[in-house]
Backbone bond lengths (Angstrom), bond angles and torsions (degrees), N, CA, C in turn:
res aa  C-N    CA-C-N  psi(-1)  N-CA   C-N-CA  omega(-1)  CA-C   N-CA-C  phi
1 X - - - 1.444 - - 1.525 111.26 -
2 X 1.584 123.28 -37.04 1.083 132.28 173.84 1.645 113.44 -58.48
3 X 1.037 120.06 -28.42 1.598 138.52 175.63 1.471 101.57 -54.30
4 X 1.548 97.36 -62.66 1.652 106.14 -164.41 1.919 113.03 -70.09
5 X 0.934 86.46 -38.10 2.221 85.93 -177.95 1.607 83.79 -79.97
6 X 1.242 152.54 -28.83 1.590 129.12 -172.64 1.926 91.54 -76.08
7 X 0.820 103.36 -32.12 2.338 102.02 -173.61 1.437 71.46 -82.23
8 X 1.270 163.03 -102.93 1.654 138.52 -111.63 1.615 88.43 -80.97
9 X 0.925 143.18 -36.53 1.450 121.56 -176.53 1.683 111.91 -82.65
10 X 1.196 130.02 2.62 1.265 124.71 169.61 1.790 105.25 -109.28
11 X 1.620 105.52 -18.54 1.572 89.94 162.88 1.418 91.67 -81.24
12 X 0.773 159.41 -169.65 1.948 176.48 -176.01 1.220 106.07 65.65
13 X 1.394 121.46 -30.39 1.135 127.19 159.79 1.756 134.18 -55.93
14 X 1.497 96.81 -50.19 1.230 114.50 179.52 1.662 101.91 -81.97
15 X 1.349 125.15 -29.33 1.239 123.45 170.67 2.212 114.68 -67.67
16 X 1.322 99.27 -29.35 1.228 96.13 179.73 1.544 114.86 -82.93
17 X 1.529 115.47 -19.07 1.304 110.64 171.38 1.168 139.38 -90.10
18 X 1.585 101.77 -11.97 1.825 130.29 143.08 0.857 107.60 -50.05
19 X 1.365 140.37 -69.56 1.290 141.49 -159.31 1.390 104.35 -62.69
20 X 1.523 125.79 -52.61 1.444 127.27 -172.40 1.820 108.93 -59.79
21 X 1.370 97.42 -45.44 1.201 115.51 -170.13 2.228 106.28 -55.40
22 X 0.986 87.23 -81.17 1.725 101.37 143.43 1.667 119.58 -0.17
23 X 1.262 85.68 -61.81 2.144 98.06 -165.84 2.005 89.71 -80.40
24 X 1.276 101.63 -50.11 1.508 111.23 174.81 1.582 120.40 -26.26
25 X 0.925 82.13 -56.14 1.725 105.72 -165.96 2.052 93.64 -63.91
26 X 0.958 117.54 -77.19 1.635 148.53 -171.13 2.162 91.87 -58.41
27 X 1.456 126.50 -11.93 1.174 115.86 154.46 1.025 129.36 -42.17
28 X 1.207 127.77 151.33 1.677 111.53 168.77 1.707 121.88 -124.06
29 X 1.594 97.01 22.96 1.434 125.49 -176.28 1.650 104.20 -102.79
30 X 1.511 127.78 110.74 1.379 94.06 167.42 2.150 86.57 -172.19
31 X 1.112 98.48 162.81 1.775 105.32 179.15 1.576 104.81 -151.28
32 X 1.385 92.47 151.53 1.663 100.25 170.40 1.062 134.13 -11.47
33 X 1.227 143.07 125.09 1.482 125.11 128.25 1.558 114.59 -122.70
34 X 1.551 96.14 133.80 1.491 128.92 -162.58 1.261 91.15 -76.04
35 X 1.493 146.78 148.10 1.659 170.51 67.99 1.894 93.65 49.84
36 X 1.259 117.90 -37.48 1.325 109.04 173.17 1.542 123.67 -92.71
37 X 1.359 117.14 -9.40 1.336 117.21 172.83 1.731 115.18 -60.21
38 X 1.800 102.62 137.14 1.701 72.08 155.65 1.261 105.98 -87.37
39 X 1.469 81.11 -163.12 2.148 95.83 -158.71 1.307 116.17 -75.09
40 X 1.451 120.38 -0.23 1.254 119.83 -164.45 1.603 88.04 -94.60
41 X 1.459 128.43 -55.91 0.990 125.20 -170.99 1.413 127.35 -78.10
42 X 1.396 110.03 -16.51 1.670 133.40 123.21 1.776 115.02 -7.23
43 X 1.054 102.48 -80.64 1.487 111.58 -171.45 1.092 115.79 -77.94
44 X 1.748 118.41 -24.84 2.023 112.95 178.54 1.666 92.39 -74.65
45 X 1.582 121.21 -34.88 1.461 110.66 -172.52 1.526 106.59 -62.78
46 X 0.756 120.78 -41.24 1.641 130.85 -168.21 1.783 101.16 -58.80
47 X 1.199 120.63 -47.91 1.144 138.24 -170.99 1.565 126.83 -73.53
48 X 1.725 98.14 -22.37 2.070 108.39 173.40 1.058 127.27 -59.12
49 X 0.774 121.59 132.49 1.762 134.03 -175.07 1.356 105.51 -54.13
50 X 1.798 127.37 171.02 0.887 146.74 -168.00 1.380 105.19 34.32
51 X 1.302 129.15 91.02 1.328 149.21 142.36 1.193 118.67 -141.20
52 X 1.211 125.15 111.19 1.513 137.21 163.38 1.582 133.33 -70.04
53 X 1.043 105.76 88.72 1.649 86.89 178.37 1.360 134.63 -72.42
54 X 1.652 117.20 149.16 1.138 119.52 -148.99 2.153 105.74 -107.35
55 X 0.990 113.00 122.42 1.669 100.69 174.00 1.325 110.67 -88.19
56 X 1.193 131.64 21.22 1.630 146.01 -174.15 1.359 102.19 -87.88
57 X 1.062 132.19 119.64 1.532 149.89 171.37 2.062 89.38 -49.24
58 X 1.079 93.95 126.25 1.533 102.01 174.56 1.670 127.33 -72.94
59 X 1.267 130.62 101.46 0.925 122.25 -156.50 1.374 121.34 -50.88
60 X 1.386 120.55 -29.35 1.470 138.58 -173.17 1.875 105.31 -84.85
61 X 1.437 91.00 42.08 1.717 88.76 -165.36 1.686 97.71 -113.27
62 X 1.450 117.08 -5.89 1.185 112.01 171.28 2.103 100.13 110.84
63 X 1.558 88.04 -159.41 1.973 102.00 176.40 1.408 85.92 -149.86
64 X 1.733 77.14 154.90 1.505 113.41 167.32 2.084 104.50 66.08
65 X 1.379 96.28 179.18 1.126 110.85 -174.37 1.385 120.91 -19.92
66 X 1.951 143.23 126.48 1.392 111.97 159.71 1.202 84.31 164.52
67 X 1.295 118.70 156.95 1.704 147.98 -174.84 1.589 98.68 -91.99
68 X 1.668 104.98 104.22 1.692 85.19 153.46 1.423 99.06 -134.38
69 X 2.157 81.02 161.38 1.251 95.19 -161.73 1.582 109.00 -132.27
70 X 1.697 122.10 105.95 1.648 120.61 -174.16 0.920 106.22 -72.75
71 X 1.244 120.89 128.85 1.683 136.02 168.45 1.847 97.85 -71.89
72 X 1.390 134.06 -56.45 1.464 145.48 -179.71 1.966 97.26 -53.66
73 X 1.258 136.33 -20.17 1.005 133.33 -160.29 1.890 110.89 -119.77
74 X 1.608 101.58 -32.63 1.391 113.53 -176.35 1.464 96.87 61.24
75 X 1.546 116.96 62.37 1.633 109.63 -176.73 1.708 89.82 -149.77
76 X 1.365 91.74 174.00 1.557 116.72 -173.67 1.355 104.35 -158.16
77 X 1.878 90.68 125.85 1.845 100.95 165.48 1.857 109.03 -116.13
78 X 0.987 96.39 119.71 1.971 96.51 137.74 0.827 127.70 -80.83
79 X 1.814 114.17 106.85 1.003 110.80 168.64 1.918 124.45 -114.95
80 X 1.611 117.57 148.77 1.251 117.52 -121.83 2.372 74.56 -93.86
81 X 1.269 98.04 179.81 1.834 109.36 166.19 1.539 100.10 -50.16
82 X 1.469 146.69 -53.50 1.275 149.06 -137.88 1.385 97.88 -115.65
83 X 1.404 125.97 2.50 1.740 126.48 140.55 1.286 96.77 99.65
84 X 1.741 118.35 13.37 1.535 106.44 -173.73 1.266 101.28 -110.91
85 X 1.682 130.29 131.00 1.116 142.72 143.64 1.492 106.72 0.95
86 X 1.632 121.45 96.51 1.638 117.76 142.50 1.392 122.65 -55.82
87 X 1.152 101.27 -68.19 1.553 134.76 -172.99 1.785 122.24 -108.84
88 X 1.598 109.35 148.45 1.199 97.68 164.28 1.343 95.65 -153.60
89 X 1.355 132.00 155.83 1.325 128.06 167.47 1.747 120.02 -163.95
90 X 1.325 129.89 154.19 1.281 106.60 162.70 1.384 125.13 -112.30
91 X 1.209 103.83 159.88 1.433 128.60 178.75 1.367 139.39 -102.00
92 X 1.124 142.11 -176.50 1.600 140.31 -146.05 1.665 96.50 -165.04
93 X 1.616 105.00 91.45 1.422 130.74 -163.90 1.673 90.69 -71.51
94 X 1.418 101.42 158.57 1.674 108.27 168.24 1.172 95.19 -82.09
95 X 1.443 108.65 -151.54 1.755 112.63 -176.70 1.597 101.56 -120.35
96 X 1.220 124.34 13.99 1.429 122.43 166.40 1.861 91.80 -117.67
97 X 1.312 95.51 128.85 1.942 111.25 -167.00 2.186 74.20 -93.36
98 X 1.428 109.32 164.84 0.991 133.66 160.08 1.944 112.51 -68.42
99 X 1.522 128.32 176.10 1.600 114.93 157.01 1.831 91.51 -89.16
100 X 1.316 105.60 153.24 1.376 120.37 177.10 2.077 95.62 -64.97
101 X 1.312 117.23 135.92 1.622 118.94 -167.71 1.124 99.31 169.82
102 X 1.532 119.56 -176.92 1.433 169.79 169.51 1.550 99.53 -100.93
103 X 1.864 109.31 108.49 1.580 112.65 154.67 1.216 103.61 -133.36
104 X 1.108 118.23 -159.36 1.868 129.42 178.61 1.677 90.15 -146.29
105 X 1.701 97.24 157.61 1.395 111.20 162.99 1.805 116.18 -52.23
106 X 0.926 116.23 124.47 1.592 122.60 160.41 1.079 113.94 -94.71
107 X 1.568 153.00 -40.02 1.149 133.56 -162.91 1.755 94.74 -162.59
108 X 1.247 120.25 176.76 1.286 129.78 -156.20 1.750 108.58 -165.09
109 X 1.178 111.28 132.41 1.780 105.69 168.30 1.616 107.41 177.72
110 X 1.779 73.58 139.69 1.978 83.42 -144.86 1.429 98.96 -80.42
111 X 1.589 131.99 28.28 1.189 123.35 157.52 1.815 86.23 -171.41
112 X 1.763 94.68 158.12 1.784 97.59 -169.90 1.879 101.24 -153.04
113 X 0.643 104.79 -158.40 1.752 117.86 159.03 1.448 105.43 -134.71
114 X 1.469 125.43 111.34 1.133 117.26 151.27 1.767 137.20 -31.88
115 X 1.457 115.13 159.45 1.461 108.48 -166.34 1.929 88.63 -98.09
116 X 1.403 101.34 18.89 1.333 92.60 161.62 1.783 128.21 -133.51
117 X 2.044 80.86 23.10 1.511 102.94 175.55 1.559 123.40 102.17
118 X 1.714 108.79 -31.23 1.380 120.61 -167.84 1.198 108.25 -88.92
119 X 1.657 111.12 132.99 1.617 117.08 -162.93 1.643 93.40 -65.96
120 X 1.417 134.87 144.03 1.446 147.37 175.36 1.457 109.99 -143.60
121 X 1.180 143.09 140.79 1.187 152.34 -147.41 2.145 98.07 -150.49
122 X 1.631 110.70 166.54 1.454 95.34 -169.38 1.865 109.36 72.21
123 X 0.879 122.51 42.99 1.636 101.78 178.59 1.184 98.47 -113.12
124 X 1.640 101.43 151.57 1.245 105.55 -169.65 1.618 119.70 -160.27
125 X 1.418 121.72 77.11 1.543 143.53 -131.23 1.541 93.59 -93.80
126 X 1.404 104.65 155.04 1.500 125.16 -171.04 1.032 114.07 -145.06
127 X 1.450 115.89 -37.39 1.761 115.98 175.66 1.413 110.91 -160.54
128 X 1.491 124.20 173.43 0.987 128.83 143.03 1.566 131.23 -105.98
129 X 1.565 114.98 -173.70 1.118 113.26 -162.90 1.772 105.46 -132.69
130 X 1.592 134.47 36.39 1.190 123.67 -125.88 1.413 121.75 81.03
131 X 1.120 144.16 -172.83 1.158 144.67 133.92 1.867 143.21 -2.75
132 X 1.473 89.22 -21.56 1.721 108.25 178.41 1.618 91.38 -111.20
133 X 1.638 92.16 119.08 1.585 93.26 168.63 1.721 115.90 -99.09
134 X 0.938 101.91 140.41 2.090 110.42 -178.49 1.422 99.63 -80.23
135 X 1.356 116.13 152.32 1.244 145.72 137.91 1.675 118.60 -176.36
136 X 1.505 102.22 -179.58 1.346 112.66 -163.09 1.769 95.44 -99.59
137 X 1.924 108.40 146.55 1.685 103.23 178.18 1.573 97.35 -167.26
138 X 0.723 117.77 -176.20 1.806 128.69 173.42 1.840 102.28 -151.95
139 X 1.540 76.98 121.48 1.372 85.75 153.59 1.553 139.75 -58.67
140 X 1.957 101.69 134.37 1.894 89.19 -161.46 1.282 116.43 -76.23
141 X 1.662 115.86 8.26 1.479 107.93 166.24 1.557 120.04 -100.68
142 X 1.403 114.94 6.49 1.275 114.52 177.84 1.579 121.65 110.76
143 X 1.281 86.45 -37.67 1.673 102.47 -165.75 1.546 105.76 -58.26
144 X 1.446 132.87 163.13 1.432 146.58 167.10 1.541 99.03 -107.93
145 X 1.396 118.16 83.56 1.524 96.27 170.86 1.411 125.95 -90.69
146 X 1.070 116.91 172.40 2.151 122.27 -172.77 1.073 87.76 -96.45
147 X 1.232 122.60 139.65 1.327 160.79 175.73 1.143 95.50 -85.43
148 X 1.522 113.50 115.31 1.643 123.27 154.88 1.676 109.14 -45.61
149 X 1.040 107.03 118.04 1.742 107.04 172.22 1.385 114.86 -89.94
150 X 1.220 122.82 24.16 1.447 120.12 136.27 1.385 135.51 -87.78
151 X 1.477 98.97 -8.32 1.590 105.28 179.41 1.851 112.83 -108.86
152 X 0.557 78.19 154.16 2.036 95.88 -179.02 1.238 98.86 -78.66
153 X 1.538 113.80 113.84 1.722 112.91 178.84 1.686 100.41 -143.38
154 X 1.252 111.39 145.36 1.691 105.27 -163.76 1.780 81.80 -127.48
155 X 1.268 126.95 8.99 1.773 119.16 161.02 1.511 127.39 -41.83
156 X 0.986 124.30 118.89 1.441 113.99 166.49 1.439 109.20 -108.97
157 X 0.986 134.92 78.57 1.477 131.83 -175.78 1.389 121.73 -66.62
158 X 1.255 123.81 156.53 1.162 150.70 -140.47 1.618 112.64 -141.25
159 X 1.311 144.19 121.47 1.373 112.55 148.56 1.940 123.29 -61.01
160 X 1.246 82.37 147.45 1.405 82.41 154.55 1.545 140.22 25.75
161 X 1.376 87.14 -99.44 1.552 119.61 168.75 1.447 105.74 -72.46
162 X 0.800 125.82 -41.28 1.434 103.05 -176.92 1.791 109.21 -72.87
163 X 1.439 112.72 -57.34 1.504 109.92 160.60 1.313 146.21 -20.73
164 X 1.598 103.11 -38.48 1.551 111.20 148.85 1.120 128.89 -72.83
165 X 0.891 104.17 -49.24 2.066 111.23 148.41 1.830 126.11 -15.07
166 X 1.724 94.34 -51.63 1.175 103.32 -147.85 1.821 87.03 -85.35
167 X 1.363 108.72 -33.99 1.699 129.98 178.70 1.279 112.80 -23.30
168 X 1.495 93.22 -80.40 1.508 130.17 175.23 1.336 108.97 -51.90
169 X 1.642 139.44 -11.48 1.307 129.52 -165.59 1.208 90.51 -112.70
170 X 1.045 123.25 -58.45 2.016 138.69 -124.12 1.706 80.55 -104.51
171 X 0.944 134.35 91.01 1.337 119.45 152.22 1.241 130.47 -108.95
172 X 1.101 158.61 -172.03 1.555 156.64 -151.42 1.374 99.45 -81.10
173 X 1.260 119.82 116.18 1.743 147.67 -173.69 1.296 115.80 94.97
174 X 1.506 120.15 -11.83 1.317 133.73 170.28 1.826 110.83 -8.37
175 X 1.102 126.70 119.23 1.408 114.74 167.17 1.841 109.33 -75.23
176 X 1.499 122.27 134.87 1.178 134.89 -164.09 1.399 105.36 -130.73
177 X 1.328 135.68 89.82 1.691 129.23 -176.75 1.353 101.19 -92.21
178 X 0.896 131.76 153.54 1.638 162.04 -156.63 1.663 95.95 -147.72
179 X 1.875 99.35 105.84 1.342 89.50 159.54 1.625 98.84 -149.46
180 X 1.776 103.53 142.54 1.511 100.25 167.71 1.632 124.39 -7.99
């Protein structure tokens, strides 16, 4: 019996941090955090008022083919050879941000364990940061979870749908821009 109320309190759990996670994302309050913050001050920056996010392909994102991805926006474009927006969507950064740059895909695997434990499938890595390596994935249950900001997590999650998205685009040499 003890089994069963610990699974309903970790689903309600995991449902309440979707949900938070969720509203998070769809804010329209939020600011930097730089690769040198720790995570605590990480997440109050993320959280300041007056920031608007923008669904505008960033001009400083380069030409032609390549994944960019605003850390200031928590967004992601595909963009196609002929420079036009495929895709756009946002995302739910770990708590280690990438340096703002030019990388390519390095490695790929269509299911992993997150470095924050949660099985995610779609991954699709570009760099590291130290010891925490980045890439983009969705969790295979759907969920967007919050990243404990005490731990070092280089996830950029994805739903779902967008993750297959990202599969099918981003493949090994993929151009990946990183911009504010």
């Amino acid at each position: 019996m003890a089994g069963s109320s610990a699974t309903i309190v970790a689903g309600l759990t995991a449902a309440a941090l979707t949900t938070v996670g969720f509203l998070a994302l769809r804010a329209s309050a939020t600011a930097p955090a730089g690769p040198a913050e720790p995570p605590a001050q990480a997440a109050a920056a993320k959280a300041a008022p007056g920031r608007t996010r923008s669904l505008a392909l960033p001009a400083s994102s380069g030409v032609g083919e390549r994944v960019v991805y605003a850390l200031d926006d928590d967004r992601v474009w595909l963009v196609g050879p002929d420079g036009r927006v495929e895709r756009t969507f946002a995302v739910a950064p770990g708590t280690v941000d990438p340096v703002p740059g030019s990388y390519a895909v390095t490695s790929r695997s269509s299911t992993a364990t997150g470095t924050d434990g949660v099985p995610v499938e779609h991954v699709v890595r570009f760099t590291d940061v130290g010891d925490v390596v980045i890439g983009f994935s969705a969790t295979t249950d759907g969920s967007m979870p919050v990243p404990d900001p005490e731990t070092r997590t280089g996830g950029i999650r994805e739903t779902p749908a967008d993750g297959e998205a990202m599969w099918r685009f981003a493949t090994i040499g993929q151009r990946i821009v990183v911009v504010r």
